[in-house]
C-alpha positions in Angstrom: 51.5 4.0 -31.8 47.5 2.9 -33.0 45.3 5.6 -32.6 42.4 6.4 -30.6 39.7 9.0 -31.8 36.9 10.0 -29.4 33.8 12.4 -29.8 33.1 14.1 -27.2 34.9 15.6 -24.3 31.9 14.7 -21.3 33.0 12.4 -18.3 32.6 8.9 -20.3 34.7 10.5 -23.0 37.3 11.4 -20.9 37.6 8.4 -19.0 37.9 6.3 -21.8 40.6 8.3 -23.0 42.3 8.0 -19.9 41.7 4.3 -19.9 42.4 4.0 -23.7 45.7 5.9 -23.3 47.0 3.6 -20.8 46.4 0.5 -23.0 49.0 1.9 -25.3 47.0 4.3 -27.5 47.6 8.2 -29.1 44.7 9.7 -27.7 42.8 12.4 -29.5 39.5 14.0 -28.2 37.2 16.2 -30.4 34.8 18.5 -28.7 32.3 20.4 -29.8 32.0 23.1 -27.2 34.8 25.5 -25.8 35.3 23.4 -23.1 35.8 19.6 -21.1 32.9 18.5 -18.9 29.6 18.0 -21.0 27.1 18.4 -18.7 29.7 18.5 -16.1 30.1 22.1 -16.6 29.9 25.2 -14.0 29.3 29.3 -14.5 29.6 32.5 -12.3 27.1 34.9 -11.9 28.1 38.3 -9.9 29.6 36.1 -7.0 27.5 33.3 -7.4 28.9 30.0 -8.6 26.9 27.2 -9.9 27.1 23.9 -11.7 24.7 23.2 -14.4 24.9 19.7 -14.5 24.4 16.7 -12.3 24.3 17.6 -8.6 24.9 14.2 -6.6 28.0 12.6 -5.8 27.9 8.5 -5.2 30.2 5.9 -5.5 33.1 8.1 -5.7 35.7 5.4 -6.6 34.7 5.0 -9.7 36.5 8.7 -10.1 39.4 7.5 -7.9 40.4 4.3 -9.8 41.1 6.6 -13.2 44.2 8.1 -11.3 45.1 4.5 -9.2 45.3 3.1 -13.0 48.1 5.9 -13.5 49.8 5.0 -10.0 48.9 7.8 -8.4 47.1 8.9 -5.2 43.6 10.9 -6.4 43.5 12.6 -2.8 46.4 15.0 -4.6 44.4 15.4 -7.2 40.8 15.5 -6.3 39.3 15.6 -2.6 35.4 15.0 -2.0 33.9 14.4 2.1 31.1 12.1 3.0 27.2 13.5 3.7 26.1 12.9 7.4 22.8 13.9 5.6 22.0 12.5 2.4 18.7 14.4 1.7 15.9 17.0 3.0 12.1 16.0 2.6 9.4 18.9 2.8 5.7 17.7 2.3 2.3 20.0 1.7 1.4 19.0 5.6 4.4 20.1 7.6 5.9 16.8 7.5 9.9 17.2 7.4 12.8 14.4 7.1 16.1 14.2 7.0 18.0 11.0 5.5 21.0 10.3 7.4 23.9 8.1 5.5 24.3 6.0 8.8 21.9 3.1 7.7 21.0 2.0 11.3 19.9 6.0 12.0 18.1 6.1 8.7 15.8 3.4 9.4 15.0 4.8 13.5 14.1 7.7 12.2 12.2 6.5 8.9 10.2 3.9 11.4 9.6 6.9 13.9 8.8 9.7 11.0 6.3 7.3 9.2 5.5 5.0 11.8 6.7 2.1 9.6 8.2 -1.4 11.6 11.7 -1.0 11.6 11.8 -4.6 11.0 9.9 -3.6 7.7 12.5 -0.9 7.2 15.4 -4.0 7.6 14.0 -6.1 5.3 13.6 -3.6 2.6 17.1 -2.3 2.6 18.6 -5.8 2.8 17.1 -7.1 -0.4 17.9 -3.9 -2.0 21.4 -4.8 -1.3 20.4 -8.4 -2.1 19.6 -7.0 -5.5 22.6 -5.1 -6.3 25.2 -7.9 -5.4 23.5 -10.2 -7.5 22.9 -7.8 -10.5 26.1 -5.5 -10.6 28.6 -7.4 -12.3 25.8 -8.5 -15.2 23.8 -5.3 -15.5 26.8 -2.7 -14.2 30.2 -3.9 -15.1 29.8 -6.1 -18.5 28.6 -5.7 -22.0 25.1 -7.0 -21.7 25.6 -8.0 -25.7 28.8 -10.1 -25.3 27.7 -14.0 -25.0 31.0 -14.4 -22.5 28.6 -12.3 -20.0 26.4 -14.8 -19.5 28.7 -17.6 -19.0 29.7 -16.2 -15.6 28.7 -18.4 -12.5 27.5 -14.9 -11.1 25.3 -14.2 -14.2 24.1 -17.9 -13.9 23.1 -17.0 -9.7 21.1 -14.1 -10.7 19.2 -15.6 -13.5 18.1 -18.0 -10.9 16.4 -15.7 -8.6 15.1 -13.4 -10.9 11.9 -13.2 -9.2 13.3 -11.6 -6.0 14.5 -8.6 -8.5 10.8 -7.2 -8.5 11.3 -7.1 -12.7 8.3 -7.6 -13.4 6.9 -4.9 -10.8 7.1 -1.5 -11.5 9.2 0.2 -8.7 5.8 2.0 -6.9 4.6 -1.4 -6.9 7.5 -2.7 -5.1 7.5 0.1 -2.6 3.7 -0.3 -1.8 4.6 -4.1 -1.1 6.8 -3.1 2.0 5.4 0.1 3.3 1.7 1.7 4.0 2.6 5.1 4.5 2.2 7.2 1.0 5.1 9.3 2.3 7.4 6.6 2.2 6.1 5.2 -0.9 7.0 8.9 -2.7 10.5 8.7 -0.5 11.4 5.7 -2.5 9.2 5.8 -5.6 11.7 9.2 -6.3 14.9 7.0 -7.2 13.0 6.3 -10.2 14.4 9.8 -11.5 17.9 8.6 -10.7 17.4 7.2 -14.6 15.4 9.6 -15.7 12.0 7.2 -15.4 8.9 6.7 -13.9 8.2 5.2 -10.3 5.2 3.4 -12.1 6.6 2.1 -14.7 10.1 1.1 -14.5 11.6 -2.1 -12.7 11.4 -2.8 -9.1 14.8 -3.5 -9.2 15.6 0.1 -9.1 15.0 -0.1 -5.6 18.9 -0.8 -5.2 19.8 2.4 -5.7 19.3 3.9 -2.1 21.0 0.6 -1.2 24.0 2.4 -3.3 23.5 6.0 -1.8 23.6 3.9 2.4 26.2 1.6 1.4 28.8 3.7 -1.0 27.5 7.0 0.7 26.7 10.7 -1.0 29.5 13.0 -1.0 30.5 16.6 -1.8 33.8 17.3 -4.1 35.9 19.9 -3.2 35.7 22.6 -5.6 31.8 21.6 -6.3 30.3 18.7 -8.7 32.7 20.6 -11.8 35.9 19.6 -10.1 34.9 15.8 -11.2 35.0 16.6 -14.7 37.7 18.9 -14.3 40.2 17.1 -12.5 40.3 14.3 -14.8 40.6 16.5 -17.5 43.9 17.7 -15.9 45.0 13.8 -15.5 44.4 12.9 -18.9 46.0 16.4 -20.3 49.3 15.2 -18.1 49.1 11.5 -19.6 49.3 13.2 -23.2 45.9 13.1 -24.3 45.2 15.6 -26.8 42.2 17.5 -26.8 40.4 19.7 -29.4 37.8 22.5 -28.2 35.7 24.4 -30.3 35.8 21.4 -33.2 32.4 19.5 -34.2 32.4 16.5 -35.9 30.7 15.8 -39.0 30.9 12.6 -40.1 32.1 8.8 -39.2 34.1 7.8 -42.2 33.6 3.9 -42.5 35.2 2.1 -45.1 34.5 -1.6 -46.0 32.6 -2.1 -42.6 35.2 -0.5 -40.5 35.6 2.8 -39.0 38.7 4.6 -40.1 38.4 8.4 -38.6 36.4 11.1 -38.5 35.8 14.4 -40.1 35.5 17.7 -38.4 34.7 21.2 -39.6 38.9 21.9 -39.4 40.0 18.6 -40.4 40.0 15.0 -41.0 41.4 12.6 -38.8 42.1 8.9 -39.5 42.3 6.2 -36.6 42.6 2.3 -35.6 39.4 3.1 -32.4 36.4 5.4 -33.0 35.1 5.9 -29.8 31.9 8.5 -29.6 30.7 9.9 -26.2 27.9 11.7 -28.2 24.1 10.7 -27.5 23.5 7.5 -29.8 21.0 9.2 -31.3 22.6 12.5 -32.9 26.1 9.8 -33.9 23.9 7.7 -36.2 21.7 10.7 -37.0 24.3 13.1 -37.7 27.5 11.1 -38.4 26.3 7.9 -39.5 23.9 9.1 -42.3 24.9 6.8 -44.8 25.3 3.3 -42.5 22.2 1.0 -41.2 20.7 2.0 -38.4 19.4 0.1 -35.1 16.3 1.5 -35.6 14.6 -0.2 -32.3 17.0 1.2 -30.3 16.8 4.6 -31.5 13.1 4.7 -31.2 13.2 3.7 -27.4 11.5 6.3 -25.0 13.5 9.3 -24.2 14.1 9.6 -20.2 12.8 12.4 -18.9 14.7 15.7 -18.9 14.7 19.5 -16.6 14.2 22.3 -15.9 16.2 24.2 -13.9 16.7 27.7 -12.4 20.0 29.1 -11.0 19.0 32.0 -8.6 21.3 34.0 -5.9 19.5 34.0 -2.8 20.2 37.2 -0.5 19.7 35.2 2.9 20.8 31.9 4.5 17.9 29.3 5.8 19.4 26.4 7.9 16.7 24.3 7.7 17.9 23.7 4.0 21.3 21.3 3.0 23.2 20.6 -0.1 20.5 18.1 -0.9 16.4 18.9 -0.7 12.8 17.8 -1.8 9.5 19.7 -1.9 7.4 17.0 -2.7 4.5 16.9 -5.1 1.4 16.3 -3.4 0.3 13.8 -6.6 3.4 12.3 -7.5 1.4 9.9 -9.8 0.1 13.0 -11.6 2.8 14.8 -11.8 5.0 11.4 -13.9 1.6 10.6 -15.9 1.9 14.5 -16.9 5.5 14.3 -18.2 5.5 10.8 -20.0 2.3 10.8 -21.1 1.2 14.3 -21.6 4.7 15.7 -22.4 4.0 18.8 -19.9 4.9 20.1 -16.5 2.7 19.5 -13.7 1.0 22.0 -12.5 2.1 21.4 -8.5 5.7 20.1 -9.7 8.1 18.2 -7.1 11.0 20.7 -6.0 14.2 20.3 -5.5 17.4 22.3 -4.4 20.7 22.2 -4.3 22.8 24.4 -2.4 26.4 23.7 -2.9 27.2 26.9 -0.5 26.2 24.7 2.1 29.3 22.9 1.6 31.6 25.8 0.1 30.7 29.4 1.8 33.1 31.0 -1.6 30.2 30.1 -3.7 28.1 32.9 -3.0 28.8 35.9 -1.2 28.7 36.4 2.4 25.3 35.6 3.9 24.0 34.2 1.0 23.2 31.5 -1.2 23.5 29.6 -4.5 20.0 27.8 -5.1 20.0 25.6 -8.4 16.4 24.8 -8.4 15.1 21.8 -10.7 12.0 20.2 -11.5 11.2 17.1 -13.7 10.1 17.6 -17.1 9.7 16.3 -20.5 11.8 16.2 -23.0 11.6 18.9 -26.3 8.8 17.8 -28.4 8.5 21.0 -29.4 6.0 22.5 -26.8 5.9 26.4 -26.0 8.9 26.2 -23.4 8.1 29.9 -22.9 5.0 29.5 -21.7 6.0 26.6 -19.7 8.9 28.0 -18.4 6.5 31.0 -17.1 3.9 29.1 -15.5 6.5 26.7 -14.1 8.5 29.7 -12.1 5.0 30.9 -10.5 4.2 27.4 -9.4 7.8 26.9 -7.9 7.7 29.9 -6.1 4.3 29.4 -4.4 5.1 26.3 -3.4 8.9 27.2 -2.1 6.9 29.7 0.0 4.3 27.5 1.2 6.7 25.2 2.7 9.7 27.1 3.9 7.2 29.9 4.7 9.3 32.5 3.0 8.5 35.5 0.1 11.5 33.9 -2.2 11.1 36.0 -4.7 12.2 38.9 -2.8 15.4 37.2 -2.2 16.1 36.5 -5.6 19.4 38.8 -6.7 20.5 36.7 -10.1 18.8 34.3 -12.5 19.8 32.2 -15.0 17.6 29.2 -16.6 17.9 26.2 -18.5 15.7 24.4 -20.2 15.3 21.1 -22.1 16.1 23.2 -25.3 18.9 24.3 -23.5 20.3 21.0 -22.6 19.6 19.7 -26.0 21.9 22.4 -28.1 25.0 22.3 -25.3 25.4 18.5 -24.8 23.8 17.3 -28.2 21.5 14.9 -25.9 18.2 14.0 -28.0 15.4 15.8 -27.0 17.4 17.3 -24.1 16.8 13.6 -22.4 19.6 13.3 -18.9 19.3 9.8 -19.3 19.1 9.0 -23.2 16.9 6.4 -22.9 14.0 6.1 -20.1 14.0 3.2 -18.1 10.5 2.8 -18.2 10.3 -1.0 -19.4 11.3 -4.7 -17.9 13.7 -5.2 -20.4 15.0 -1.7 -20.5 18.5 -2.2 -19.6 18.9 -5.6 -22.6 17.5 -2.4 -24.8 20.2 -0.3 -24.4 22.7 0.4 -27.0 25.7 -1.6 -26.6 28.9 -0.2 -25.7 30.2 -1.8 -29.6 28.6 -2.0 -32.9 27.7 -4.9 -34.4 27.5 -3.8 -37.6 31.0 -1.8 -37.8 34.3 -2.8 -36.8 36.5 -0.6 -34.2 33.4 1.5 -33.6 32.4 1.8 -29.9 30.6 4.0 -27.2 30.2 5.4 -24.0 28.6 7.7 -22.1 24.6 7.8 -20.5 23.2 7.0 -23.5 24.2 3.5 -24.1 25.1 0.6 -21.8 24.8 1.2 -18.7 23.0 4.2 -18.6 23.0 7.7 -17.3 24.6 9.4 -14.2 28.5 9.8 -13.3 29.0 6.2 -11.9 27.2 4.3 -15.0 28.9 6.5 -17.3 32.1 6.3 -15.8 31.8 2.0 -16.1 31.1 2.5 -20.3 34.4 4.0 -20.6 35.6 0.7 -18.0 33.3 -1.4 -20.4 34.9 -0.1 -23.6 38.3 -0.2 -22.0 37.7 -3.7 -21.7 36.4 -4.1 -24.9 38.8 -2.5 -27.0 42.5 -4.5 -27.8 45.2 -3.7 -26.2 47.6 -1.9 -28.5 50.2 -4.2 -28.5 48.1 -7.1 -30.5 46.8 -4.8 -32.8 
């Protein structure tokens, strides 16, 4: 049976093994850390639990289809419920919103909140669907380097109307075009961080993405955001894939301009598919020393990166959801001072997630689990210390401001992470969620490819290369590779 080596246990490396091992292939995965996940990962702290990692939930069958390949029904596997409320605005002026996932309710109460047209509303949503059929299959579900992509008579249909994709217009730009209230404007502009980018400089075609949050919905996975990780673990551990904790690896071998195996600290492996799941930047870096590297593609922009803090919260506040914004009263500012200046902004947007909302066992009675975030740079080497000081003040004030609460009084356990943090557990360059930033027309064409071009039977996946970051994108580059890599009866 050929064999099928992958680096890295995070969700794009296990669903390519999954997807891998079903085209005929021994599967092996080699993981640095103790455990499956990458940033997919959980803890508990004195009855608190929390994951570290991404906190949304969308397009959920992207999970689903991974045990449908196998023949089996994910609901016995994996259960998730739909969000009647997708998100919780807070502004410095008392101004409150909820989102509802019902599109028709969304835009009522949008029109009424920020006396927009509803008509205005309409329009807005509809080419943000507009956008996404026409774009998907090119952008989402192919190799954007493989000539056969853009030979597709759906390709072909949305070269043609490029224009209406806003490509040339930065995403604040877009937004401004439909609305006049500033509140609105931030509403939107703040799918930007969805990739890790700026509302004022990346595409206008980003403006799909609440299309994907009304349309596909947000939802909640039983067991929190860790049982996504975690339950395909447990599928591809029952379809034979062999996984190896605890195990970094060193080196690529390549021999003769193909890729033959890899070598760990324990042991060398050889195989017929390398696959690696580790940021681009750290595989040629790191395990690629001695090959040519794409050097444009390594110097791209990092996207933006976090800072979070994990507190128990002794009380419970029902104006709060799984899902909530504090909103920066300079927005601009605060993206000028993490791109440009590589800081924190000094009145940072807030937001919490509060998965206890959705699961009382993860925090004790009456209370709850609070995993707090703000937007930040990525490690350039600035006094994250210092920053990480100032930044806790600044949340706290402005928690209190608009919840009208002393939160620091509630606080019972703390635990922080930083973009230093992030950096050493996932191995993602410069702590960057998103590998690259978005912040360019021609962003996603600048993306490493899900192949190399340079060495045979070397491929990868994950939020660092084609398509990008988040669970659904990475979840297509292992569906990308999966496509890409023979079957293992013609090998």
């Amino acid at each position: 049976m050929p064999k099928a080596l992958i680096i890295g246990a995070g969700i794009g490396g296990i669903a390519t093994a999954l997807r891998l091992r079903h085209r005929g292939y021994d599967v092996t995965v080699l993981e640095a850390n103790k455990y499956a996940g990458g940033k997919l990962h959980a803890i508990d702290l004195k009855g608190y639990r929390f994951d570290l990692g991404p906190s949304l939930f969308t397009m959920p069958q992207y999970v689903t289809e991974l045990f449908e390949l196998y023949g089996l029904n994910a609901a016995g596997y994996f259960e998730y419920h739909r969000k009647e409320v997708v998100c919780n605005y807070f502004w410095e002026d008392g101004t409150t919103f909820a989102a509802l996932a019902n599109k028709a309710d969304f835009i009522q109460n949008a029109a009424s909140t920020f006396t927009e047209p509803a008509d205005k509303l309409k329009k807005y949503i509809s080419n943000n669907q507009k956008k996404f059929d026409l774009t998907a299959s090119l952008f989402l579900e192919k190799s954007l380097h493989k000539a056969a992509t853009y030979l597709s008579s759906s390709t072909i249909k949305a070269i043609l109307q490029l224009g209406s994709l806003h490509i040339a217009r930065s995403l604040n730009d877009t937004n401004e075009h439909y609305f006049d209230n500033p509140k609105l404007v931030q509403l939107f502009n703040r799918y930007a961080t969805y990739n890790g980018s700026s509302p004022y400089q990346t595409p206008g075609i980003m403006s799909m993405i609440p299309h994907l949050e009304m349309h596909f919905g947000t939802f909640y996975p039983k067991g929190g955001m860790h049982r996504i990780s975690q339950s395909l673990y447990e599928l591809a551990k029952l379809k034979g894939v062999d996984f190896k904790f605890d195990e970094k690896v060193e080196k690529i071998e390549v021999q003769n301009g193909k890729a033959i195996g890899l070598v760990s600290e324990k042991d060398r492996y050889q195989g017929d598919v390398i696959v690696s799941n580790m940021d681009v930047f750290p595989t040629y870096k790191r395990l690629l020393q001695d090959q040519e590297h794409p050097k444009k593609v390594l110097e791209q922009e990092r996207s933006s990166s976090a800072l979070i803090f994990y507190w128990g919260i002794s009380r419970e506040f029902p104006e709060l959801d799984l899902h909530n914004i504090l909103f920066s009263e300079n927005y601009q500012e605060e993206f000028k001072a993490i791109f440009e200046q590589k800081t924190l902004y000094k009145d940072p947007t807030v937001y919490i997630n509060i998965s206890s909302k959705e699961e009382k066992t993860d925090a004790p009675d009456g209370h709850e689990n609070w995993f707090v975030m703000i937007n930040a740079p990525g490690n350039y080497g600035q006094d994250w210390e210092e920053l990480k000081a100032k930044a806790r003040i600044q949340i706290i004030e402005k928690i209190n401001q608009l919840l009208q609460v002393d939160i620091e009084k509630l606080i019972t356990v703390e635990h922080v992470l930083d973009p230093v943090g992030i950096e050493n557990d996932t191995s993602s360059y410069r702590g960057a969620l998103y590998g690259a930033a978005s912040n360019n027309k021609f962003a996603a064409f600048l993306r490493h490819p899900n192949f190399s071009r340079k060495i045979k039977n070397l491929y990868f996946c994950g939020g660092s290369v084609h398509p990008g970051g988040g669970i659904p994108l990475c979840l297509l580059s292992a569906k990308i590779v999966g496509d890409l890599v023979p079957k293992a009866a013609t090998l």
